[in-house]
VMD Tcl script that draws the C-alpha trace (Angstrom):
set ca {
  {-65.38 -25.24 43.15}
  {-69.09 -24.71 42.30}
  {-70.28 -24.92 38.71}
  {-70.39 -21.01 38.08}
  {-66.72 -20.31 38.68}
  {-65.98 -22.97 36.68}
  {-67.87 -21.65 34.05}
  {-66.28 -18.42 34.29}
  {-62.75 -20.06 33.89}
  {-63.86 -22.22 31.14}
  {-65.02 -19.40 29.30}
  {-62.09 -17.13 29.70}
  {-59.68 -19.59 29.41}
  {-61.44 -19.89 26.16}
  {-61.37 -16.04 24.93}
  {-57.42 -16.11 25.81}
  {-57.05 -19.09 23.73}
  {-58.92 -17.20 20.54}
  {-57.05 -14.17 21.33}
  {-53.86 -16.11 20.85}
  {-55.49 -17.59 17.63}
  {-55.99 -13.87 16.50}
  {-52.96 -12.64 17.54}
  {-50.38 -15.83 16.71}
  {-50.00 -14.68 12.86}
  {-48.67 -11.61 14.16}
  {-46.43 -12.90 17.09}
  {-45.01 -15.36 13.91}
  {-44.66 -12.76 11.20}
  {-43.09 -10.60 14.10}
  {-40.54 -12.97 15.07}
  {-39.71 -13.96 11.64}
  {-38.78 -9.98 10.75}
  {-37.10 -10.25 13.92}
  {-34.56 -13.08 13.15}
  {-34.35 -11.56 9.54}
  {-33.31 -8.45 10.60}
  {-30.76 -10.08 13.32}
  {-28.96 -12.33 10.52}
  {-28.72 -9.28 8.26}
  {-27.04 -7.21 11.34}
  {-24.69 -10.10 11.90}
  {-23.88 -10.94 8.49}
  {-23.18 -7.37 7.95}
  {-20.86 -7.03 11.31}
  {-18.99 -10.13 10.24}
  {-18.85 -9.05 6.50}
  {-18.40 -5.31 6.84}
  {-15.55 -3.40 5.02}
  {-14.64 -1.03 7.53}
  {-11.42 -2.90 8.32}
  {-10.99 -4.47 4.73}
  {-9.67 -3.49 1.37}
  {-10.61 -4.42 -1.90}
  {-9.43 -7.35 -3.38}
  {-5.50 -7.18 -4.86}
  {-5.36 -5.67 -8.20}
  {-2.41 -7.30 -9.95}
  {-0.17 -5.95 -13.03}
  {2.82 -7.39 -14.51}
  {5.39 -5.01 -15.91}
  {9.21 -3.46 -15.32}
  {10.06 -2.81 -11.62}
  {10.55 1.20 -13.36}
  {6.99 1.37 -13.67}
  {6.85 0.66 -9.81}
  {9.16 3.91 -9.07}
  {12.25 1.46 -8.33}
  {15.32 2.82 -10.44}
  {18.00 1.14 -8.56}
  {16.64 -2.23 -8.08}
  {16.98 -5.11 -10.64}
  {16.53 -2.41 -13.54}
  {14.51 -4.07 -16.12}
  {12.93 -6.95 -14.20}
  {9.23 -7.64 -14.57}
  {7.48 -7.60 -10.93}
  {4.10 -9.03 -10.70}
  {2.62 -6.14 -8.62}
  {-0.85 -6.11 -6.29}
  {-2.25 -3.44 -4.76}
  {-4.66 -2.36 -1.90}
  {-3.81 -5.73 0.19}
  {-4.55 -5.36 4.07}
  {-6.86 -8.61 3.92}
  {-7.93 -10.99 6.45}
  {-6.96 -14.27 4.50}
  {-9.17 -16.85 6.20}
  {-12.41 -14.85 5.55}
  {-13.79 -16.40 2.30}
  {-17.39 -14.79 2.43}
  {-15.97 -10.90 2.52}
  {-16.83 -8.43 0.37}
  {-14.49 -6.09 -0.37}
  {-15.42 -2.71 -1.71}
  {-15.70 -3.37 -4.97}
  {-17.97 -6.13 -4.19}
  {-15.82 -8.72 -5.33}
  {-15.65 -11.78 -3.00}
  {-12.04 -12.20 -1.48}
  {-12.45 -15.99 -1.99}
  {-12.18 -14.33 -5.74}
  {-8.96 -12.31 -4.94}
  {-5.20 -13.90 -6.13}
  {-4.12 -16.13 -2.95}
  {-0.50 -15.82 -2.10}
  {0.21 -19.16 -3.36}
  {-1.80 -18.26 -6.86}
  {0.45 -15.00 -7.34}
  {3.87 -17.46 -6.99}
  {2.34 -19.84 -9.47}
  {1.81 -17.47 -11.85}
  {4.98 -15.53 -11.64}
  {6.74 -18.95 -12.37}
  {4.80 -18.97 -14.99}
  {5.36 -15.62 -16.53}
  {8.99 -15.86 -15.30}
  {8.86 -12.71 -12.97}
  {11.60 -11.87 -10.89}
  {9.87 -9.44 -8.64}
  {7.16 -9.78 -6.53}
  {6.10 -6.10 -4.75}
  {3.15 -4.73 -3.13}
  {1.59 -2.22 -1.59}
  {-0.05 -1.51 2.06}
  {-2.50 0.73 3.32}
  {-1.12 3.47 5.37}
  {-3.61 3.15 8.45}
  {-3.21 -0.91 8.08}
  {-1.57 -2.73 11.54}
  {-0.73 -5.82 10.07}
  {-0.04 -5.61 5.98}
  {-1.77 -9.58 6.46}
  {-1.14 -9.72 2.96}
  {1.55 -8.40 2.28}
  {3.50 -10.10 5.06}
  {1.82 -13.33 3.75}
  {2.96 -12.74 0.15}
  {6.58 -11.58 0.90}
  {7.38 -14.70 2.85}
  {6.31 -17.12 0.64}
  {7.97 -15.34 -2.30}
  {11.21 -15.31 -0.51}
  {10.71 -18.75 0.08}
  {10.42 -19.92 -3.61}
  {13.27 -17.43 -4.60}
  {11.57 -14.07 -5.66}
  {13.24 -11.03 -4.93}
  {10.79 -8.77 -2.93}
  {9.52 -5.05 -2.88}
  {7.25 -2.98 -1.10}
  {5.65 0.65 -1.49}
  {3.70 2.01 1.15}
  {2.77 5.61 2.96}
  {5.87 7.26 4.98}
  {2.84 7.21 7.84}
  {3.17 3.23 7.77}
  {2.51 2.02 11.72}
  {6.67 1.29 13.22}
  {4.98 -2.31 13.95}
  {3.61 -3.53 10.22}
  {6.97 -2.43 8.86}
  {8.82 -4.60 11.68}
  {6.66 -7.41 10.40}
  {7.21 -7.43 7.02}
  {10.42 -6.22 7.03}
  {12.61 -9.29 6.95}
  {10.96 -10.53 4.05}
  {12.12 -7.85 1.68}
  {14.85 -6.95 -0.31}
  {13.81 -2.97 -1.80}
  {11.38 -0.07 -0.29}
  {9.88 2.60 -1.40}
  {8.12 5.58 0.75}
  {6.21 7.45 -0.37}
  {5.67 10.83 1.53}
  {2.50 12.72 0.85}
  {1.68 16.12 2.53}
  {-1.79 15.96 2.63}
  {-2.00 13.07 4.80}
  {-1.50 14.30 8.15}
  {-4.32 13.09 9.68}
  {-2.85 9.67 9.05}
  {0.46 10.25 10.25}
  {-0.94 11.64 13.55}
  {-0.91 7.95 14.15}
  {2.73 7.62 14.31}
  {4.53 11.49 14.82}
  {2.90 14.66 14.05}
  {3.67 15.75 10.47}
  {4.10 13.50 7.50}
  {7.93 14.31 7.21}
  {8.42 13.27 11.19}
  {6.26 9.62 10.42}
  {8.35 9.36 6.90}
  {11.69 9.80 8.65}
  {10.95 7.45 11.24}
  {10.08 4.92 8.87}
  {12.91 6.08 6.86}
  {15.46 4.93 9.84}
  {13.61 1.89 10.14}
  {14.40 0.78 6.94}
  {18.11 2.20 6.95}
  {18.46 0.06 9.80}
  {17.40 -2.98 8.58}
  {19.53 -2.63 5.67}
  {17.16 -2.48 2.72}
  {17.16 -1.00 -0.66}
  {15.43 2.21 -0.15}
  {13.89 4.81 -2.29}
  {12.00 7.67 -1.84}
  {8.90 9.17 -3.29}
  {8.02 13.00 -2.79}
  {4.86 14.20 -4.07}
  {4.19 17.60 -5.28}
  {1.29 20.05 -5.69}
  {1.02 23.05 -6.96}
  {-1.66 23.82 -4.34}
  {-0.18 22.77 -1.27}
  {0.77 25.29 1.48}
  {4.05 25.81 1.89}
  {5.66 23.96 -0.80}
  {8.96 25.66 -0.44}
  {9.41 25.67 2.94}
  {8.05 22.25 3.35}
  {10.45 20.84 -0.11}
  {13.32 22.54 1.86}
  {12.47 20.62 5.35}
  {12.35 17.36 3.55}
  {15.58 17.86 1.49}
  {17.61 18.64 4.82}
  {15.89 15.74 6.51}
  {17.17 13.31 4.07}
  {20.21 14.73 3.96}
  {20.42 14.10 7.74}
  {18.87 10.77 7.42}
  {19.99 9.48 4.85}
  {23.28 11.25 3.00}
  {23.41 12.72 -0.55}
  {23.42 9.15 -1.96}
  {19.50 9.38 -0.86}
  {17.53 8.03 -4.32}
  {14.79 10.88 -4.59}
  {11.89 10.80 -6.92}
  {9.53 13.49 -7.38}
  {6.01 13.42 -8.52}
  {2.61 15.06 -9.29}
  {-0.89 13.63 -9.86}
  {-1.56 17.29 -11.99}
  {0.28 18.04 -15.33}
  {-0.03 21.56 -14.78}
  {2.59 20.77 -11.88}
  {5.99 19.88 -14.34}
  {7.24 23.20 -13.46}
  {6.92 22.37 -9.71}
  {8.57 18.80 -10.54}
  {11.25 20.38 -12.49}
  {11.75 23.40 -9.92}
  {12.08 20.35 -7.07}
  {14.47 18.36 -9.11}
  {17.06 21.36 -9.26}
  {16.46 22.34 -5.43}
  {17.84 18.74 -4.26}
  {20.84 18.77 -6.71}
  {21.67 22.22 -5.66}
  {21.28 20.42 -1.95}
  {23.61 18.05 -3.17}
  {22.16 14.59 -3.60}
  {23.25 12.62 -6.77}
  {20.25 10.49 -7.62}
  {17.31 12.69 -8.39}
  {14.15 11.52 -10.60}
  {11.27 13.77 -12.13}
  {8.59 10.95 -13.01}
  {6.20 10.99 -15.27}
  {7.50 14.38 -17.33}
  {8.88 15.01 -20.66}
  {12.12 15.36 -18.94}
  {15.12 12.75 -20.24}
  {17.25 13.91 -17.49}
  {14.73 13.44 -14.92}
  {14.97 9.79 -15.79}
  {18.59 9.35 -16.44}
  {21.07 7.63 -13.94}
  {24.43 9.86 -14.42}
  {27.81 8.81 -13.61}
  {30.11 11.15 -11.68}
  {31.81 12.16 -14.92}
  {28.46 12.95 -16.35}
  {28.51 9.88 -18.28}
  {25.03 7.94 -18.59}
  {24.81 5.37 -16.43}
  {21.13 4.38 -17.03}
  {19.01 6.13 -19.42}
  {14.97 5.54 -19.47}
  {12.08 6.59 -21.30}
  {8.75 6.47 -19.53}
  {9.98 4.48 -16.77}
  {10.81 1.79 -19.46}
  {14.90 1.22 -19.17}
  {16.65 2.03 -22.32}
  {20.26 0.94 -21.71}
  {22.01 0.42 -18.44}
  {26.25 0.93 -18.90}
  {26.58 -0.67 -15.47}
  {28.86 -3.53 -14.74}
  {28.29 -4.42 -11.19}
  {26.62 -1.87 -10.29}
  {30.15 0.17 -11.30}
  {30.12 3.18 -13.91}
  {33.07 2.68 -16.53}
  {34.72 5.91 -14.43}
  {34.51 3.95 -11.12}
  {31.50 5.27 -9.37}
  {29.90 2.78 -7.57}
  {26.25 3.62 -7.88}
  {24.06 2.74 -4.63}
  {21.64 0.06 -5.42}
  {20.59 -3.58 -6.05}
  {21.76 -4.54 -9.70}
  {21.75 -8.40 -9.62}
}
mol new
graphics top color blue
foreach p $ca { graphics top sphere $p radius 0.5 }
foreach p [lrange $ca 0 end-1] q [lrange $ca 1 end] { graphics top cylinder $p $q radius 0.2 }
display resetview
């Protein structure tokens, strides 16, 4: 190789090493953005809330206040809400920001209802949840240190989280909501078809059940659809069915009221109007007419049961002991 191509090598070899001088700030800074931006992405993916809830929110108060009228009356329940967690992620955020390592373990919730001497320890699941991790989670261990168990959830609950959690529970409560169709789509086609079939679910497993209709003055149809539910229960469930019927608007106590009188006049025996200035909408009645449990607010007042018997004989469905 003569001297002049080695010259030219020697100097170009030289202008690509100062170009990569110029340019190696860059490349660096480039990179660095680069692997920023890729442990954001992946933090994010592994962190996201698009499968989570927000951490439990916990309350301790009568199992009334839960919508349970025939279970344990006046027994405190240490209720949590909004639960479809993954347990073993410590580093989640839920929605409200709150790390989950921050939420009430399983474990914490028993050691504080021994505590507080709770007898009841309910919850409540997402409708579009699979699993209920939480839930399920909670219910065994409670039954496993001797708490009687409850659950409320969406009539649109996925057939395979109830048959999960299921065994691990002594009381149920549905609660069937119109508006959420959409959801229900997941199991049946209407909210009344998903709530029945979780309805049978639970009959068949022998559980407490109780049922939660929700009213709006707004909503299409009310008559027509009060009238479909009422005969489904019937069907479903007999005239012993334990029926409560609420509203999120005040302006709606006529429709609560008006609902109340359509399911005695369809027969059923147990009817509630929540959350009204209505005595008789929370009053138990004997077949004689007698009070059997009277309640104010969803506070019991005085329960006249012995056994779950009135003094007439009527043996009032429920779990009393």
């Amino acid at each position: 190789m003569n001297k002049n191509i080695k010259k030219i090598l020697s100097i170009a070899a030289g202008i690509i090493f100062l170009v990569f001088l110029l340019l190696l700030p860059q490349i660096l800074i480039q990179g660095t953005v680069h692997g920023v931006k890729l442990a954001v992405k992946i933090k994010n993916e592994a962190t996201s809330d698009k499968n989570k809830q927000p951490p439990p929110l916990a309350s301790i108060e009568p199992i009334e206040k839960e919508g349970f009228f025939h279970f344990l009356p006046g027994i405190k329940t240490y209720f949590l809400e909004a639960v479809d967690q993954d347990l073993t992620c410590a580093n989640c955020r839920g929605k409200t920001g709150q790390s989950l390592s921050q939420a009430r373990t399983p474990e914490a919730v028993i050691n504080e209802a021994e505590k507080y001497q709770i007898g009841i320890i309910s919850s409540t699941c997402s409708d579009t949840a699979v699993s209920c991790d939480y839930s399920l989670a909670l219910a065994k261990l409670a039954k496993q240190n001797g708490f009687a168990t409850a659950f409320i959830y969406d009539g649109c609950l996925k057939p395979e989280a109830l048959a999960k959690i299921i065994p691990y529970l002594d009381a149920v409560e549905i609660e069937i909501d119109s508006t959420k169709t959409n959801f229900c789509q997941n199991i049946s086609q209407t909210p009344l078809d998903a709530a029945m079939t979780n309805i049978k679910n639970v009959i068949t497993a022998k559980k407490h059940l109780e049922i939660n209709y929700g009213l709006s003055d707004n909503s299409t149809g009310g008559e027509k659809n009060l009238n479909e539910f009422l005969n489904a229960v019937k069907k479903n469930v007999g005239p012993g069915a334990i029926i409560h019927f609420t509203s999120d608007s005040a302006s709606s106590s006529d429709t609560v009221k008006q609902a109340r009188a359509a399911a005695i006049s369809f027969g059923f025996k147990y009817v509630y109007a929540n959350g009204l200035d209505l005595p008789e909408g929370e009053t138990t009645f004997c077949a004689d007419g007698s009070v059997a449990l009277r309640r104010q607010d969803n506070f019991l007042l005085q329960n006249n049961l012995i056994n779950g018997k009135c003094a007439d004989g009527t043996v009032v469905p429920g779990i009393w002991k």
